[in-house]
C-alpha positions as CSV (number, residue, x, y, z in Angstrom):
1,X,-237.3,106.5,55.9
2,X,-237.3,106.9,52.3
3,X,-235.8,109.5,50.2
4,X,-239.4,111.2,49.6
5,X,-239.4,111.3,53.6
6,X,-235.8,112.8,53.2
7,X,-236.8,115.5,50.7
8,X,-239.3,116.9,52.3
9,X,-237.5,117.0,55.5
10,X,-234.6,118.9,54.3
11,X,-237.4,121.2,52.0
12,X,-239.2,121.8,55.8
13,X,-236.2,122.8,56.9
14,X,-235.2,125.2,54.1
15,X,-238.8,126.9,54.3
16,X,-238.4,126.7,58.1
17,X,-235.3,129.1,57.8
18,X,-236.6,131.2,54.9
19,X,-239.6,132.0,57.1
20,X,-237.9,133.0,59.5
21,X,-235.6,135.1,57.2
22,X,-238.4,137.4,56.2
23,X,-240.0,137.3,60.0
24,X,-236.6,138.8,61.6
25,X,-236.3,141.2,58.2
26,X,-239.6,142.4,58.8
27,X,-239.5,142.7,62.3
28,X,-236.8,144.4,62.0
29,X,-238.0,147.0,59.5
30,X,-240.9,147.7,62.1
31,X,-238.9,148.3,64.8
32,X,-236.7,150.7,63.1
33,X,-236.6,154.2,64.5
34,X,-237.8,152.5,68.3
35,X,-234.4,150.2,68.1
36,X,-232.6,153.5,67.4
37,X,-234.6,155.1,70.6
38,X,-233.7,152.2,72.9
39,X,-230.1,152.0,71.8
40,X,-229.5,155.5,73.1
41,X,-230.8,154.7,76.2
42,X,-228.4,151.8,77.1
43,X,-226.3,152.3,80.3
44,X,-224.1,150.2,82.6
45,X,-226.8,148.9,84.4
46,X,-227.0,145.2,83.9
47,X,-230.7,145.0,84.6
48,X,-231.1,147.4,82.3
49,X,-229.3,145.5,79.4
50,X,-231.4,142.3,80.5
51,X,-234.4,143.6,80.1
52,X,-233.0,145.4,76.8
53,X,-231.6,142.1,75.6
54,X,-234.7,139.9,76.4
55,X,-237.4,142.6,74.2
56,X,-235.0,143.2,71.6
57,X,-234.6,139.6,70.7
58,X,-238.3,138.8,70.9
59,X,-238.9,141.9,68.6
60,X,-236.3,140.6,65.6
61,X,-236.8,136.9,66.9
62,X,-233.0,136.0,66.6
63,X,-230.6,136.3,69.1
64,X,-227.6,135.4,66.4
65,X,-228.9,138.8,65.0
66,X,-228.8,140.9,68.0
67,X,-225.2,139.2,68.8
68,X,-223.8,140.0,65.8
69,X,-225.2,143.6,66.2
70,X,-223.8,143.8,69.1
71,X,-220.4,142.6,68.1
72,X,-220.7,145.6,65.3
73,X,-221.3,148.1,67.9
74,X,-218.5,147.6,70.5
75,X,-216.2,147.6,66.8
76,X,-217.5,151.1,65.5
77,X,-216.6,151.7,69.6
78,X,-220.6,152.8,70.0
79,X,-220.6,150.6,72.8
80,X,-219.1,149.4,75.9
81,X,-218.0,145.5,76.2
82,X,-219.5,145.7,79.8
83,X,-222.6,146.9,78.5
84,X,-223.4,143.8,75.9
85,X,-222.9,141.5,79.0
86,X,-226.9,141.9,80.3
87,X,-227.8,142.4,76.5
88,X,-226.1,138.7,75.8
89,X,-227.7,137.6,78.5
90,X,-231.1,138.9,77.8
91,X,-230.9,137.8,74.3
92,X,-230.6,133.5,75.6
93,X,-234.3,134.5,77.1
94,X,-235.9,136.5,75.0
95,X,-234.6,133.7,72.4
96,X,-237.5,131.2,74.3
97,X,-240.3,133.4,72.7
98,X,-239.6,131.8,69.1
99,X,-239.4,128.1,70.4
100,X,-243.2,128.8,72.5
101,X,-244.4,129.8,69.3
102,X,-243.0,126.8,67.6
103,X,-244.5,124.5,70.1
104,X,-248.1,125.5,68.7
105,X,-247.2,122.8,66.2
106,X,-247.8,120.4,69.1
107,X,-251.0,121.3,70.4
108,X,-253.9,118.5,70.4
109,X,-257.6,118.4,71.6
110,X,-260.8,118.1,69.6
111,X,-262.2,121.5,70.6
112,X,-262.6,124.3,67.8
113,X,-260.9,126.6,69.9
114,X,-257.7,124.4,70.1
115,X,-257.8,123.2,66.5
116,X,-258.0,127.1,65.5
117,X,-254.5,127.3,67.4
118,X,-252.5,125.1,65.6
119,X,-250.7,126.0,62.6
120,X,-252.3,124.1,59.9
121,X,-255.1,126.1,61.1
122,X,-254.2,129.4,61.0
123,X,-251.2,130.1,59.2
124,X,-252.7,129.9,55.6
125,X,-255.1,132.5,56.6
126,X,-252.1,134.7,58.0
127,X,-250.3,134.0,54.2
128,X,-253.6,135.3,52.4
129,X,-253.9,138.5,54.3
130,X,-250.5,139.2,54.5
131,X,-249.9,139.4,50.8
132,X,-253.7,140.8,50.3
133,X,-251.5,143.7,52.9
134,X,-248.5,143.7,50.5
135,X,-250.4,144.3,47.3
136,X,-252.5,147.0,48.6
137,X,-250.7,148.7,51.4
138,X,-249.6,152.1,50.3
139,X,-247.2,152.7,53.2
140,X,-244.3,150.6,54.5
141,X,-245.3,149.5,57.5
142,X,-247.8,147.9,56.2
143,X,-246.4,146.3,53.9
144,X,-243.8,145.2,56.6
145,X,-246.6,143.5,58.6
146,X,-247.4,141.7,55.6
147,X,-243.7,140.4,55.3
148,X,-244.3,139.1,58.8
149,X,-247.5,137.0,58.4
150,X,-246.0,135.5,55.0
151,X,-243.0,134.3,57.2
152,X,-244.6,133.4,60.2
153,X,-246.9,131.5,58.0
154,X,-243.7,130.1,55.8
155,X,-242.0,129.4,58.9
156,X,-244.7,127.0,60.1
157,X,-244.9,125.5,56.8
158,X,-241.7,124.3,56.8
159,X,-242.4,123.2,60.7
160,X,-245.7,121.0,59.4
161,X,-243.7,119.3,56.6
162,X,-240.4,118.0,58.8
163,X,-243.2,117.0,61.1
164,X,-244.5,115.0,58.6
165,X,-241.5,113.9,56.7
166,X,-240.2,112.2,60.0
167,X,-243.7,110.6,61.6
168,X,-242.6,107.3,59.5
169,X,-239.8,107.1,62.1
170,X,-242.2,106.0,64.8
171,X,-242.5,102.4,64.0
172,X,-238.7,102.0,63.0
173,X,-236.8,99.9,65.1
174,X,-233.5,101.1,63.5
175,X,-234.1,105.0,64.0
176,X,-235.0,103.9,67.9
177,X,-231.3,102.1,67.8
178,X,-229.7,105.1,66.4
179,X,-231.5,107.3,69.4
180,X,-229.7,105.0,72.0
181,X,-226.6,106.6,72.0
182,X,-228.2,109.8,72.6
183,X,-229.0,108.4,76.6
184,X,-225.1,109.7,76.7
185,X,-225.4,113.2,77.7
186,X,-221.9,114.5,76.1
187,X,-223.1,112.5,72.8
188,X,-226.5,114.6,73.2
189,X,-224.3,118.2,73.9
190,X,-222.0,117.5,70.8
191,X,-224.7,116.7,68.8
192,X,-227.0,120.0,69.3
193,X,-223.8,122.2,68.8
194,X,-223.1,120.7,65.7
195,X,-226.4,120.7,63.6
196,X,-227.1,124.0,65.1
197,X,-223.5,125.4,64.3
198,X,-224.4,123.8,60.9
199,X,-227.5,125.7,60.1
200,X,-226.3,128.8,62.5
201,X,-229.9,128.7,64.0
202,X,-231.0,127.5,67.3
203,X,-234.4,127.9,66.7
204,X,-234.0,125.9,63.3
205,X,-232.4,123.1,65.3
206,X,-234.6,123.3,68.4
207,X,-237.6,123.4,65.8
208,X,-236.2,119.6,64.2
209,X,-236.2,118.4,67.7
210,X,-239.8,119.1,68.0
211,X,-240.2,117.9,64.7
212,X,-238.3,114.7,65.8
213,X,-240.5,114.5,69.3
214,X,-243.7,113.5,66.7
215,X,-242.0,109.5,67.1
216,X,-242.3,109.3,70.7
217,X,-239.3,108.6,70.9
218,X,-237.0,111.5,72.0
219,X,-237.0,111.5,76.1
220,X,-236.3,114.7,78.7
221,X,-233.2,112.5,78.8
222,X,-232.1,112.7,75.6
223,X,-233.3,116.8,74.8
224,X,-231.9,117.7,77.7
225,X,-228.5,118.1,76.8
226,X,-229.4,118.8,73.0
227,X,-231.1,121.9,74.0
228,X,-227.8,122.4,75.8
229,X,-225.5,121.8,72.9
230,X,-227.7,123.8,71.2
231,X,-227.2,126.6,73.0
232,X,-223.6,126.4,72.8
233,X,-223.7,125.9,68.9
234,X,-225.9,129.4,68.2
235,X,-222.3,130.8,69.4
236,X,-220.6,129.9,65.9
237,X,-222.6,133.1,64.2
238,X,-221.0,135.4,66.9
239,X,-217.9,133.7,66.0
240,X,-218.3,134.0,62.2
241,X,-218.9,137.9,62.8
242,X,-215.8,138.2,64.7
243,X,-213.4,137.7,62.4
244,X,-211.6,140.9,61.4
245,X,-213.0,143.2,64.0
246,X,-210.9,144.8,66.9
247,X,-210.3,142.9,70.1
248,X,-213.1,144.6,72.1
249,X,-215.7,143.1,69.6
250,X,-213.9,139.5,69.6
251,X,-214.2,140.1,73.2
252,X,-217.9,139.5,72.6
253,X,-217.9,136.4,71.1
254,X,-216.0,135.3,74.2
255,X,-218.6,136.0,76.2
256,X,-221.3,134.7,74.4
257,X,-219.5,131.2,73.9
258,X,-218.4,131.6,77.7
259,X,-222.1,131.9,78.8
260,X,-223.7,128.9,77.4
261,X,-220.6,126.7,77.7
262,X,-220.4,128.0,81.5
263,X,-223.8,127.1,82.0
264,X,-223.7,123.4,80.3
265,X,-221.1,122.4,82.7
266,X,-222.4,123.6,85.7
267,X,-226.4,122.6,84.9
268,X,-225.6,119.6,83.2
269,X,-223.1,117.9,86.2
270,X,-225.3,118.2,88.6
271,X,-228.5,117.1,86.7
272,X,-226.9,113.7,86.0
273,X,-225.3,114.0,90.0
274,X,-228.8,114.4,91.7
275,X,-230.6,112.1,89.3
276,X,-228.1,109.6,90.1
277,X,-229.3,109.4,93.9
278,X,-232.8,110.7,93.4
279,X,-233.8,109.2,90.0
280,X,-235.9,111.4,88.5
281,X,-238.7,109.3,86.7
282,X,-239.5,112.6,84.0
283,X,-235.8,111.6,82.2
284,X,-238.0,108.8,80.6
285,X,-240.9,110.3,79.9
286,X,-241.4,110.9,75.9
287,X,-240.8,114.8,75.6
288,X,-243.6,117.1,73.5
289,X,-243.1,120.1,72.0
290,X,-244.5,121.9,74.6
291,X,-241.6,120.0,76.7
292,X,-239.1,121.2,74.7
293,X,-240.3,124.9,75.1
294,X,-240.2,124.4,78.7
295,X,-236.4,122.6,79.0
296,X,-235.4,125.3,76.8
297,X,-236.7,128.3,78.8
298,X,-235.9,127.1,82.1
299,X,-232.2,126.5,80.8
300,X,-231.7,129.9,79.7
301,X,-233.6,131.3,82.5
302,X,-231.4,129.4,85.6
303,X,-228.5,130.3,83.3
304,X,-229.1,133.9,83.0
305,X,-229.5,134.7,86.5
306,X,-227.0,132.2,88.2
307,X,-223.9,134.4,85.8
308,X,-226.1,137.5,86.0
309,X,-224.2,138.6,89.9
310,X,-220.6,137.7,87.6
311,X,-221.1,139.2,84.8
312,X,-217.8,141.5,85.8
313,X,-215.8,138.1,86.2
314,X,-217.2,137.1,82.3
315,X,-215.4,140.9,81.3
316,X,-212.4,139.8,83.1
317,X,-212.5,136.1,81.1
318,X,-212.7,138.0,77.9
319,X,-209.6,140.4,78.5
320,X,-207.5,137.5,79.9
321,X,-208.7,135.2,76.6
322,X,-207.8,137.7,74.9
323,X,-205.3,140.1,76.3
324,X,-205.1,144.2,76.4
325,X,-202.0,145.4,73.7
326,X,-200.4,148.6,72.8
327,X,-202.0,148.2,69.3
328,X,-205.5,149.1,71.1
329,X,-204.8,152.3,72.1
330,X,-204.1,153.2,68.7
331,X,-207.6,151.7,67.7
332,X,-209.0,154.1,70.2
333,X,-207.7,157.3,67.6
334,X,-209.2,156.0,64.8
335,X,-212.3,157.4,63.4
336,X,-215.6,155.6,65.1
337,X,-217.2,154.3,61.9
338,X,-220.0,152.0,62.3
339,X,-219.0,148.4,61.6
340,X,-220.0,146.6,58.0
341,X,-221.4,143.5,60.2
342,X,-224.3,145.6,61.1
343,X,-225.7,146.1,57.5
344,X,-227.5,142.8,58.4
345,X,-229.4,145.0,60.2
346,X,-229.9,148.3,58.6
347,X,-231.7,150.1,61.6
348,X,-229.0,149.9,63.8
349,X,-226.2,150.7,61.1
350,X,-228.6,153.9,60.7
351,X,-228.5,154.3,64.6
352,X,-224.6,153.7,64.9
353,X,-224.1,155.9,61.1
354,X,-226.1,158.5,62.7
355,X,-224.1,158.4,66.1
356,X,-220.9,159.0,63.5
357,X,-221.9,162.1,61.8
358,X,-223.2,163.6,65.0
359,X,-219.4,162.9,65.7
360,X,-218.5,164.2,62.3
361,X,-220.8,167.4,62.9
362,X,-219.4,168.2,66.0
363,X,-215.4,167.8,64.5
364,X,-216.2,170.2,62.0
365,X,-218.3,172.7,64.6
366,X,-214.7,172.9,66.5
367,X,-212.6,172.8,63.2
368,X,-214.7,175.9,62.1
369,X,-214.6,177.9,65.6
370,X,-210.9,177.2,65.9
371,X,-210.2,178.8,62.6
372,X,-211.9,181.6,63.6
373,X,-210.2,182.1,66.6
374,X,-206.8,182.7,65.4
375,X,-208.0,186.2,64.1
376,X,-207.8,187.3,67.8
377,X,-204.4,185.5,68.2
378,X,-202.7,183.4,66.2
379,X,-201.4,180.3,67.6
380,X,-199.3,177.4,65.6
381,X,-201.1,174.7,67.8
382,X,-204.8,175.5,66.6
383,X,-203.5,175.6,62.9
384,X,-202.0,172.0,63.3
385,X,-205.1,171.1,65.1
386,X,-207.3,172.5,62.2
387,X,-205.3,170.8,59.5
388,X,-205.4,167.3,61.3
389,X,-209.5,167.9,61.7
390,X,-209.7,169.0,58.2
391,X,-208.3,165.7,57.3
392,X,-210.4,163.5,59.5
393,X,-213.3,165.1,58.1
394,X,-212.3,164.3,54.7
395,X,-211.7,160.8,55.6
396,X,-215.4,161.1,57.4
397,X,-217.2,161.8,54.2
398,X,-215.8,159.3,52.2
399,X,-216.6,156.4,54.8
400,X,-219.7,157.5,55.7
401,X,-221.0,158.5,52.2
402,X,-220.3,154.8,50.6
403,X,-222.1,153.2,54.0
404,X,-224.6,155.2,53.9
405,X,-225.3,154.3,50.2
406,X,-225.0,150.5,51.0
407,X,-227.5,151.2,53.6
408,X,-229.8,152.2,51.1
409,X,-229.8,150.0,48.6
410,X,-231.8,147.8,51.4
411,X,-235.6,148.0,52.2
412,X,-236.0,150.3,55.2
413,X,-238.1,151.9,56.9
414,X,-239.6,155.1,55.3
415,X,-238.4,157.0,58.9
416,X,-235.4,155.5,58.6
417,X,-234.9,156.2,54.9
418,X,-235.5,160.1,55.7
419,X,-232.6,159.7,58.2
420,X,-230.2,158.6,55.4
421,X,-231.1,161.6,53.1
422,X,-230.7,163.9,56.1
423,X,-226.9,162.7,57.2
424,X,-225.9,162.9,53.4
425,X,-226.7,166.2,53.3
426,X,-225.1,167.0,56.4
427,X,-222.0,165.1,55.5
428,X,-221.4,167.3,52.4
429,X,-222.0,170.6,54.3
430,X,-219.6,169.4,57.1
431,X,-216.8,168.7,54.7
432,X,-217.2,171.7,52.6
433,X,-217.0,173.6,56.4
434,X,-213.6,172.1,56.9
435,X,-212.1,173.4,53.6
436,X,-213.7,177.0,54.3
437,X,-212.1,176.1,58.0
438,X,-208.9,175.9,56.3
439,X,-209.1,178.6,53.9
440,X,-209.6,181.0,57.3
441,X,-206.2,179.2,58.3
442,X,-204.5,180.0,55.4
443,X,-205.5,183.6,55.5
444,X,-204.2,183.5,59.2
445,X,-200.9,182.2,58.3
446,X,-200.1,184.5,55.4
447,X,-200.9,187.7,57.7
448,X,-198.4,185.9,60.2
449,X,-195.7,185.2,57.6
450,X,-195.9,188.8,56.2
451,X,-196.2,190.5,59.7
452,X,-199.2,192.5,58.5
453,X,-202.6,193.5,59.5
454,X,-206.0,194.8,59.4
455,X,-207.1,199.0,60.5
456,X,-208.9,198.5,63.7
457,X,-211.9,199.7,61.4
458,X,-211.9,196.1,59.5
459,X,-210.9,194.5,62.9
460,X,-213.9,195.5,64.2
461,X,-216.1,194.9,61.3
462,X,-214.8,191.6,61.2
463,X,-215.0,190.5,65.1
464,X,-218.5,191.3,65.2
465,X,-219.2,189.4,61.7
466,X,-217.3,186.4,63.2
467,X,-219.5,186.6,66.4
468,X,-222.8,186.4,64.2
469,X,-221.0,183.3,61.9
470,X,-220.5,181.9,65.3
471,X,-223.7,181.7,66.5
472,X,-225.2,180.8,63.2
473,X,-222.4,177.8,63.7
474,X,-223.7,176.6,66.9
475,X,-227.6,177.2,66.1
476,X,-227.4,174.8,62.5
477,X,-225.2,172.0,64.5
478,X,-227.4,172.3,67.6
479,X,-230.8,171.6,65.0
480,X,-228.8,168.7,63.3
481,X,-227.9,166.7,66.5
482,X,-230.8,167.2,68.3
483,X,-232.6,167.0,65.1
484,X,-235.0,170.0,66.3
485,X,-237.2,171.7,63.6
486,X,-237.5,174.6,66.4
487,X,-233.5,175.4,66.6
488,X,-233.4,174.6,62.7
489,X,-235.6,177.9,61.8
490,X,-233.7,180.0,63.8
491,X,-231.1,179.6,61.3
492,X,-232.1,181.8,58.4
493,X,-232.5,185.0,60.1
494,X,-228.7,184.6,61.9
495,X,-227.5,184.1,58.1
496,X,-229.3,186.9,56.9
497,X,-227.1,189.0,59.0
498,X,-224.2,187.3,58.1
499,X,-225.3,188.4,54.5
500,X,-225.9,191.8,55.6
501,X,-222.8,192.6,57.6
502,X,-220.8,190.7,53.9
503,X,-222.3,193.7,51.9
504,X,-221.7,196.3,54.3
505,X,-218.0,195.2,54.8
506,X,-217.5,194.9,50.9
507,X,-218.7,198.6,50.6
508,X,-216.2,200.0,53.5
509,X,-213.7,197.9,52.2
510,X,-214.1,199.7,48.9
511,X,-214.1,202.8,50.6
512,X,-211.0,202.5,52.8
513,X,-208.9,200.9,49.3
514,X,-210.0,204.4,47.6
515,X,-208.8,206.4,50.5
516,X,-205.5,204.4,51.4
517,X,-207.2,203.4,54.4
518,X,-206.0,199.5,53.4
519,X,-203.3,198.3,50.9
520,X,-204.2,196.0,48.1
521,X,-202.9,192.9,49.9
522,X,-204.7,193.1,52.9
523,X,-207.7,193.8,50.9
524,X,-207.4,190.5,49.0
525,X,-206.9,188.6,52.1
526,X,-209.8,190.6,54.0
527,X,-212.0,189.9,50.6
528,X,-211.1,185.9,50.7
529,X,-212.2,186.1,54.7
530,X,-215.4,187.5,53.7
531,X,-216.0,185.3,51.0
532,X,-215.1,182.2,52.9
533,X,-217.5,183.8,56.0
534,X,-220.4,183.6,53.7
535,X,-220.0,180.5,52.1
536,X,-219.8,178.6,55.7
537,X,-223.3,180.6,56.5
538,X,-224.3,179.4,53.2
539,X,-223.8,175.7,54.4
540,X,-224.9,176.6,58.0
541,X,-228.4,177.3,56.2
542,X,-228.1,174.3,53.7
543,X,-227.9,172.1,57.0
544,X,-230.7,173.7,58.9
545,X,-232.5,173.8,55.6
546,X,-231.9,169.9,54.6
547,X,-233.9,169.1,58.1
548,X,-236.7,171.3,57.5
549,X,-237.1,170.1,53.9
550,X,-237.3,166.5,54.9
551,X,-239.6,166.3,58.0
552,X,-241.7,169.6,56.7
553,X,-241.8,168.3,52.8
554,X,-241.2,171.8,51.6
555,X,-239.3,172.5,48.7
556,X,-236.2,174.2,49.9
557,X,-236.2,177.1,47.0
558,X,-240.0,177.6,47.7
559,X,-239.7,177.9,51.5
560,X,-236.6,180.2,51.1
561,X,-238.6,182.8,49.0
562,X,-241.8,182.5,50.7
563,X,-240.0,182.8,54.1
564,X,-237.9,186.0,53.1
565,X,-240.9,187.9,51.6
566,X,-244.2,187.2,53.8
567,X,-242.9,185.3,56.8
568,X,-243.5,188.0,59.3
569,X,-241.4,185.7,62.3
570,X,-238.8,185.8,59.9
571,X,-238.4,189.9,59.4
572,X,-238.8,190.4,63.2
573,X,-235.7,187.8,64.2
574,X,-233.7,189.1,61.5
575,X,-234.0,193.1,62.3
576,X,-233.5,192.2,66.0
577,X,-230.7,190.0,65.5
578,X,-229.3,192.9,63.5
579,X,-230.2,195.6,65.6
580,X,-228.1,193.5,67.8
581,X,-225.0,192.9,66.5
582,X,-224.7,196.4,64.9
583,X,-225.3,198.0,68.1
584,X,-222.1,195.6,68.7
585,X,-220.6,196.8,66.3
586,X,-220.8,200.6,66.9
587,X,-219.9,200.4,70.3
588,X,-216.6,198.6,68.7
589,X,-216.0,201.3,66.3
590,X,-216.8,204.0,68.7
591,X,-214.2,202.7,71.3
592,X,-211.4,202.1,68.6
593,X,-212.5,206.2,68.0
594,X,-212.4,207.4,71.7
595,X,-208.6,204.8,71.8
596,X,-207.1,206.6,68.9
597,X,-207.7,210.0,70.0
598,X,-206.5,209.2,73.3
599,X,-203.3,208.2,72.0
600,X,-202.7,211.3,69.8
601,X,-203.1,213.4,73.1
């Protein structure tokens, strides 16, 4: 083999892998918002994950990627160890798909409709339209497709050229002598986990094998335990992404190298035991590439469902390999921020960044209600409870601001990309909740300190104020996890009223300061409660308005003048949702009346 021969072997193999860079990458991108869908429907059920594992890998056609996803989620704790176990599992099959398609490269016959099927064939016509699709497209998904064909098409490429660069091998008597001392099976084994821990791609290994098949001289003998080894040596990516994670995501890479390394020793044994008493005559047949794809699926296949029934043994192996500590329990208070290892694939970190701010969202729902509870009763407890909050949503919008930017500085999806602009928005609203959160505190705790408090006339005016900030609370958190447009409009009409009832309560508050109703200090602390009341329905709207902006394309300013002016829907929820909470109001003020004169007789 000369060093032409050698060139283009090693160029086959680095257009082999760039291929299928931009296949996964585009895949990927087209899956976007239906990964997120499938990820939230992930249970316990290890059928469930096989099934999950098996498409998932066939859709992003690596299952290094989905392992080191998966890794990433059980770190940002949106996972379950247990539940990556059928996932793992699934991800060996579904892993098959790529090496069937790579076994096209090995089809012969003379007829037009096979010569149209193998890649020499096809796959410059697939690099033509897909960048006819990327020059013209005007929308991403198109454009994603076109990605797709230029890597399948680059993929096979760099299959055709090792191909050829090794066919020279056939007649060499010295490349046959080298191949001898793969007829030892733990030679073969060592071999496969090497180059492929090398390259960190089975299918890039498995696709050299093929490649290597061409001579005639690789046997079912000699692939067998390859494909094996090469099974074992994919594990060095999960490996890679498991250094400097928690022990629940090491715990992963456990059971992936625990799988395939399982499955060697048991398959392997008895293979060499029964052919040793049966002889199978197939262990000297040449292999094909078609072979290959068969050895390959049938390994992962027999694997998969002979450890499927233990996959609660495999949990077990990983906690015993690597043990349960007091440290983890402290690991379990921390903040669940997605993991940097799934940036690799930026629809997931949206799915496990958007999982986080639902988090952060509902923190600062309870930080906010909380604070407004201790105007009923103050309680030391909730204001410790509110500062603590306060402070984990600080530490929320930091981290999840800077991901989210990292996030999108990478090609996504044009879904996913209004996902991103909708949680930074939310994130700002949510933090700016917490300060107002702790502003009501403060206001709590000087009244406390100072013994002091409001007329029953302000208490009342106040309750009932809090009651509407309440629901206009819930109704703008509700629209932003369930991301529902139908919740989100209810918004503005509930902060109207919130707006009302603020100029209302100024004007009495005026009133009662001129008649000596209220001294000046309450009436700077009662002004700062209103003021702080408003500002959280000002945010309540800018969160409810964000989400309608993005997935109605309205310009927020536009919508919000049209809407208060001509919306008709509009005018009728706000004067019944303040019809409603000033009938509240009065029948407050009117028992505080009927109270004080019964205490004067």
């Amino acid at each position: 083999m000369d060093i032409f021969s050698f060139l283009t072997l090693f160029g086959g193999l680095a257009f082999f892998l760039y291929g299928m860079n931009v296949m996964s990458s585009g895949l990927e991108k087209l899956a976007g918002g239906k990964l997120e869908v499938i990820l939230q429907k992930i249970t316990s059920n290890k059928w469930k994950s096989l099934l999950f594992g098996i498409g998932i890998t066939a859709a992003v056609q690596s299952s290094s990627a989905v392992t080191v996803m998966l890794v990433g989620l059980v770190n940002s704790g949106i996972m379950q160890l247990g539940q990556t176990i059928g996932i793992l599992m699934g991800s060996n099959v579904g892993t098959t798909l790529t090496v069937w398609l790579l076994a096209l490269s090995g089809i012969d016959g003379e007829s037009v409709f096979l010569k149209l099927l193998k890649p020499e064939s096809f796959s410059p016509i697939l690099a033509l339209i897909g960048i006819i699709m990327i020059m013209t497209a005007k929308h991403n998904k198109t454009k994603d497709i076109g990605r797709i064909l230029i890597g399948f098409s680059v993929l096979f490429t760099g299959m055709i050229m090792m191909g050829d660069s090794v066919e020279p091998l056939k007649d060499s008597p010295a490349f046959s002598q080298i191949l001898t001392a793969f007829n030892n099976p733990i030679i073969g084994v060592l071999a496969g986990a090497i180059i492929t821990a090398v390259i960190q791609s089975s299918a890039a290994s498995i696709g050299i094998l093929q490649s290597l098949s061409i001579t005639g001289h690789i046997t079912y003998g000699m692939a067998i335990p390859i494909i094996m080894g090469q099974n074992i040596g994919t594990c060095v990516t999960a490996v890679i992404s498991s250094i400097g994670v928690n022990r629940s995501a090491r715990r992963v890479a456990i059971i992936h190298i625990a799988f395939n390394c399982i499955g060697t020793l048991i398959l392997l044994p008895i293979l060499y035991l029964v052919n040793a008493f049966v002889d199978f005559a197939f262990m000297e047949w040449t292999i094909s590439y078609a072979g290959i794809a068969v050895v390959h699926t049938i390994f992962n296949v027999v694997v998969t469902f002979l450890l499927l029934p233990f996959s609660k043994l495999l949990e077990k192996l990983a906690y015993f390999v690597i043990q349960r500590v007091p440290e983890e329990e402290s690991e379990k208070e921390q903040l669940a921020l997605p993991d940097e290892i799934l940036l690799n694939t930026p629809a997931v970190a949206i799915e496990a960044c958007r999982s986080a701010v639902n988090d952060m969202a509902r923190l600062a729902e309870d930080t906010i209600l909380k604070a407004l509870s201790l105007q009923d009763e103050y309680s030391e407890t909730i204001v410790h409870a509110v500062k603590k909050q306060e402070k984990m949503l600080d530490q929320y919008e930091d981290k999840l601001n800077a991901y989210l930017v990292r996030i999108s500085k990478h090609s996504i999806a044009s879904s996913d990309n209004r996902t991103v602009s909708k949680m930074l928005h939310g994130i700002g609203n949510f933090e700016r909740i917490g300060d107002h959160a702790l502003n009501v505190v403060q206001s709590a705790q000087e009244m406390h300190d100072k013994e002091i408090a409001f007329s029953d006339e302000a208490k009342a005016e106040l309750q009932v104020m809090r009651s509407a900030l309440t629901e206009t609370v819930k109704l703008a958190f509700d629209a932003f996890c369930q991301d529902s447009l139908d919740l989100a409009h209810q918004v503005e009409p509930m902060e109207e009223v919130v707006d009302t009832f603020n100029s209302r309560m100024k004007k009495q508050h005026i009133q009662r300061l001129q008649n000596a109703a209220c001294t000046v200090e309450l009436g700077y602390i009662f002004q700062d409660l209103l003021t702080n009341f408003e500002r959280i329905s000002d945010h309540c709207s800018n969160i409810a308005g964000c989400l309608i902006e993005i997935e109605e394309n309205r310009d927020m300013h536009e919508y919000l003048h049209d809407l208060k002016k001509t919306d008709e829907t509009f005018q009728e929820q706000y004067h019944a949702n303040l019809e409603r909470y000033m009938s509240e109001l009065e029948q407050r003020l009117e028992k505080n009346k009927q109270m004080t004169a019964a205490a004067k007789k």
